[in-house]
Backbone as a chain_set.jsonl record, in Angstrom:
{"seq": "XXXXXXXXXXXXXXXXXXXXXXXXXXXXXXXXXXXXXXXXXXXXXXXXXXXXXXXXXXXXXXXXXXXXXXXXXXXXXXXXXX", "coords": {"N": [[171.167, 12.771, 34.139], [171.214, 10.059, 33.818], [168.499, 8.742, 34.386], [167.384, 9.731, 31.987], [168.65, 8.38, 30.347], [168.074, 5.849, 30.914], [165.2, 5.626, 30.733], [164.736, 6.173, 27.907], [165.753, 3.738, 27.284], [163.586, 2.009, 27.566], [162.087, -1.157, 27.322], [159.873, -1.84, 24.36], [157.655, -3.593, 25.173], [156.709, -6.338, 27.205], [157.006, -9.444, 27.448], [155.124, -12.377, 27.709], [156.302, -14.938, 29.501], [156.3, -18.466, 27.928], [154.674, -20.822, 29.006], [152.916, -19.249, 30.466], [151.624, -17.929, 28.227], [150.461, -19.682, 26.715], [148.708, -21.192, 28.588], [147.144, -19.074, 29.035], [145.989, -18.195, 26.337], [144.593, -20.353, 25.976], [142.343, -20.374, 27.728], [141.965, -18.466, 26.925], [140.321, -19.273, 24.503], [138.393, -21.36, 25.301], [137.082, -19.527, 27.035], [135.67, -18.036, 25.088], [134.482, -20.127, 23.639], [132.49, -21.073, 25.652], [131.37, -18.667, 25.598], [129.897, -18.383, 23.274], [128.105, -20.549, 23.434], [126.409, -20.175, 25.449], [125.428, -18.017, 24.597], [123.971, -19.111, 22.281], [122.088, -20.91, 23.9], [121.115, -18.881, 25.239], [119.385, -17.607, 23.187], [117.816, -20.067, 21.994], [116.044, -20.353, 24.693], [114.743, -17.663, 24.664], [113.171, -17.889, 22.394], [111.571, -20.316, 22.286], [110.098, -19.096, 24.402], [108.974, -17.221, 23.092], [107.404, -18.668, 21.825], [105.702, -20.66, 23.58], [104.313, -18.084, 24.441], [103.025, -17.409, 21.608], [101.229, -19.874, 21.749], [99.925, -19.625, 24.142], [98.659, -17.452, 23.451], [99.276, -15.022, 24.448], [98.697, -11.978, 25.828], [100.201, -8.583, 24.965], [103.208, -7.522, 26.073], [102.888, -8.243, 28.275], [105.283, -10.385, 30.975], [107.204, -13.048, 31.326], [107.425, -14.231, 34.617], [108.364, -16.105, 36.649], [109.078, -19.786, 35.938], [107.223, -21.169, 37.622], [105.044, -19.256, 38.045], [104.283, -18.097, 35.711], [102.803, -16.203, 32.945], [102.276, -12.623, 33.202], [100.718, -9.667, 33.808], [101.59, -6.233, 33.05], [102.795, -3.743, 35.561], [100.504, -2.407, 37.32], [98.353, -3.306, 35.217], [97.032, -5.305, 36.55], [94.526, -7.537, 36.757], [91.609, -7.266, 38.414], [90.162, -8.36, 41.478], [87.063, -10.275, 41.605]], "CA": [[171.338, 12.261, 32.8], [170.997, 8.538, 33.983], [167.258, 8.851, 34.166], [166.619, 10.043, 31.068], [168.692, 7.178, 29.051], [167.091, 4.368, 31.386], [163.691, 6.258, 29.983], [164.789, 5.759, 26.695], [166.092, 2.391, 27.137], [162.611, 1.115, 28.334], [161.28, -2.269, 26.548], [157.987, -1.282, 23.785], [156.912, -4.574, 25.645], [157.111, -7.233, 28.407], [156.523, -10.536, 26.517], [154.723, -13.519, 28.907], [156.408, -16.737, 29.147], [155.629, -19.001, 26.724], [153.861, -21.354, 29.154], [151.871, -18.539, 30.62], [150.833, -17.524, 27.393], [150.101, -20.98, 26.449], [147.887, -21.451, 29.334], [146.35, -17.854, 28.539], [145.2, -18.329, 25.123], [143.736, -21.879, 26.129], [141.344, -19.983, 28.518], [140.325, -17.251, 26.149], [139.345, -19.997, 23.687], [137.487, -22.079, 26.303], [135.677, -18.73, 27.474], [135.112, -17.652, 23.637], [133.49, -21.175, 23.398], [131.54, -20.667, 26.695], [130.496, -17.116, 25.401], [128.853, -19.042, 22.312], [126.945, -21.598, 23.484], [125.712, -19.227, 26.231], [124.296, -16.996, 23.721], [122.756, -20.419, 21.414], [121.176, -20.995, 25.255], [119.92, -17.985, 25.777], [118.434, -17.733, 22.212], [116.704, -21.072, 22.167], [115.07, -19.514, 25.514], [113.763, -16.727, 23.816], [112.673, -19.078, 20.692], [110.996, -21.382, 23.377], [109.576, -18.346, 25.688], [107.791, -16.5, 22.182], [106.451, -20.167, 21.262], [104.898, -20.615, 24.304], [103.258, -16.823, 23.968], [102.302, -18.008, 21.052], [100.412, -21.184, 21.987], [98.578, -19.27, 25.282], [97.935, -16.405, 23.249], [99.5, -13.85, 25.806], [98.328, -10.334, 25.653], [101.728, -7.892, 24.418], [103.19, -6.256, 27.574], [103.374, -9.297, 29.558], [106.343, -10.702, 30.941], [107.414, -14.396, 31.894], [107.774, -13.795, 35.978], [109.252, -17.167, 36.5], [108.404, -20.849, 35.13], [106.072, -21.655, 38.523], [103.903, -18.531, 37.986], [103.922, -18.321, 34.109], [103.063, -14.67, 32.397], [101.904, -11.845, 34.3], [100.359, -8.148, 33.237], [102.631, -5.432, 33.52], [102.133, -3.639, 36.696], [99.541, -1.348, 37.232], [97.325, -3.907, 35.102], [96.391, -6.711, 37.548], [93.162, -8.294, 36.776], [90.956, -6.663, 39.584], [89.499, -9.406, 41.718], [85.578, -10.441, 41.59]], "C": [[171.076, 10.751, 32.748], [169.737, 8.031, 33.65], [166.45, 8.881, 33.007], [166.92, 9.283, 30.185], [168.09, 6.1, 29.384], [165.709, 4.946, 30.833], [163.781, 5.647, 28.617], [164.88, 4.491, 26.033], [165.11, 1.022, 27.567], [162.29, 0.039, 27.463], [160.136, -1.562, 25.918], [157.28, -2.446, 24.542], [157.377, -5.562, 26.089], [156.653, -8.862, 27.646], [156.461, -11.711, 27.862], [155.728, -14.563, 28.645], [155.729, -17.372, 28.696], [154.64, -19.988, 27.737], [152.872, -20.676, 29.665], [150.755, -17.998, 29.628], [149.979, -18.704, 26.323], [148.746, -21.367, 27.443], [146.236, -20.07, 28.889], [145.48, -17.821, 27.558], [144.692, -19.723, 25.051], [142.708, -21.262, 26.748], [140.597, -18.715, 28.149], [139.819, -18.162, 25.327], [138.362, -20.606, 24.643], [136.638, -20.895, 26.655], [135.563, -18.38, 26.164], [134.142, -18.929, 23.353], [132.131, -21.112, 24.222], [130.429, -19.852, 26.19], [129.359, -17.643, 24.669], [127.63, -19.518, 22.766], [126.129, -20.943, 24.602], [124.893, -18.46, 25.537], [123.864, -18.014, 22.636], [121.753, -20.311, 22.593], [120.083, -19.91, 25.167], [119.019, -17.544, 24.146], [117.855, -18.685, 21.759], [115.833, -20.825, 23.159], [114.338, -18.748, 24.762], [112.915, -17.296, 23.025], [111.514, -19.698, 21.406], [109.716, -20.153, 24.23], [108.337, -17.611, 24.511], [107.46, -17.612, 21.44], [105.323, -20.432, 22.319], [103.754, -19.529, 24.384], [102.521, -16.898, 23.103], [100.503, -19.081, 21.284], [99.707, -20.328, 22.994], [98.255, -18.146, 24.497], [97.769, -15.287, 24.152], [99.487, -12.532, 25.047], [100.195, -9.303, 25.506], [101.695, -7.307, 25.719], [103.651, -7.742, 28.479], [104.602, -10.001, 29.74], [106.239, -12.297, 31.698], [108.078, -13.977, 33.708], [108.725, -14.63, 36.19], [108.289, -18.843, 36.256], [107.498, -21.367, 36.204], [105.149, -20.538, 38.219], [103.378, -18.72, 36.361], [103.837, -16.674, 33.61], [102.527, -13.848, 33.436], [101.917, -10.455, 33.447], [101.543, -7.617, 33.923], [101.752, -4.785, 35.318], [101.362, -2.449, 36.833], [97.9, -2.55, 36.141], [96.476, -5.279, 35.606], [94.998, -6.359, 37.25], [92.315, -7.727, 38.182], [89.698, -7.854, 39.719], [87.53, -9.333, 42.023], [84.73, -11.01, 42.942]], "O": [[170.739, 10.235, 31.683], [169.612, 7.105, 32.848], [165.335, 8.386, 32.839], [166.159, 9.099, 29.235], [167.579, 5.351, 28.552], [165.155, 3.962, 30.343], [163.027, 4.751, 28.235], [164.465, 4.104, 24.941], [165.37, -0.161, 27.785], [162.167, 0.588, 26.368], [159.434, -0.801, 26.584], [156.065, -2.252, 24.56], [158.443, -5.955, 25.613], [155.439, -8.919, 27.448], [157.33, -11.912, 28.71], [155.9, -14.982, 27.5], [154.518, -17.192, 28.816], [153.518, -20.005, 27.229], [151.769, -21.201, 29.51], [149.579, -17.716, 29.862], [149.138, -18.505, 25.446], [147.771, -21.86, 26.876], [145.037, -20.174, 28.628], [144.311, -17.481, 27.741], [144.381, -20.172, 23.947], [141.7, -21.688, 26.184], [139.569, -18.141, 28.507], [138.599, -18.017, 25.254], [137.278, -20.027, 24.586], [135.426, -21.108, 26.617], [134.386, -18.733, 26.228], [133.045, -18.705, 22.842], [131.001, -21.099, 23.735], [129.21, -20.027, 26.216], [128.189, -17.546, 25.04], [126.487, -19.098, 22.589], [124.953, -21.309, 24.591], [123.723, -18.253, 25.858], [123.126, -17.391, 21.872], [120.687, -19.722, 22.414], [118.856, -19.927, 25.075], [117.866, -17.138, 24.291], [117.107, -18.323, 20.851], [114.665, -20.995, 22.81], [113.315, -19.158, 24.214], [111.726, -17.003, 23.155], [110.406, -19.466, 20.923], [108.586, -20.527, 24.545], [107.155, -17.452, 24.813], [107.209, -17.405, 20.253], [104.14, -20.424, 21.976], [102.558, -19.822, 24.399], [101.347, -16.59, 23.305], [99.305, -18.931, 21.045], [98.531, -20.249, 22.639], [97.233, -17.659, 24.98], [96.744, -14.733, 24.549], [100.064, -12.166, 24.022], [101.184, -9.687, 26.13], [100.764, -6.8, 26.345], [104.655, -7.996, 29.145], [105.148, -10.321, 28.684], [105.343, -12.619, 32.478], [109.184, -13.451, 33.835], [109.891, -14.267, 36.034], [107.071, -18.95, 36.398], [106.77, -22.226, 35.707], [104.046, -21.066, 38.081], [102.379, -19.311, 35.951], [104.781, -15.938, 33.895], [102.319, -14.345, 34.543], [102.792, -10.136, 32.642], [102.238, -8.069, 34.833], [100.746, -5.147, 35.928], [101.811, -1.431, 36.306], [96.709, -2.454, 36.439], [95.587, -5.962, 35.098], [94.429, -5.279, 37.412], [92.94, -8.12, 39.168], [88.825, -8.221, 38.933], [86.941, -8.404, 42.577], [83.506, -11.135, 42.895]]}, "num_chains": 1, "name": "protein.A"}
């Protein structure tokens, strides 16, 4: 019978200390800020990456390999050498 009133008598919830939860909700805003400007970043990339496509006039399909090579056919269409 002990069992079943400590069951009953459980907390609906464990509440943090206030400076833990103080610290807590400082570091989801700081990563909610992070998250942002991470995704401005990576969509000025994009913005930047189909400007450049633009300007060389890159064939659809091609992908940016990395900024020392530049675009590149998918695979299977390499330029077959002369």
């Amino acid at each position: 019978m002990d069992g079943v009133d400590k069951k009953a008598a459980a907390p609906a919830a464990i509440g943090l200390p206030r400076r833990t939860r103080e610290i807590l909700e400082s570091k989801l805003r700081e990563q909610a800020t992070l998250q942002a400007l991470l995704q401005q970043q990576g969509q000025a990339i994009n913005e930047l990456i189909e400007a450049a496509r633009e300007m060389l006039d890159v064939p659809a399909g091609w992908e940016l390999a990395n900024t020392g090579v530049g675009f590149v056919a998918p695979a299977g269409n390499e330029p077959v050498p002369e």
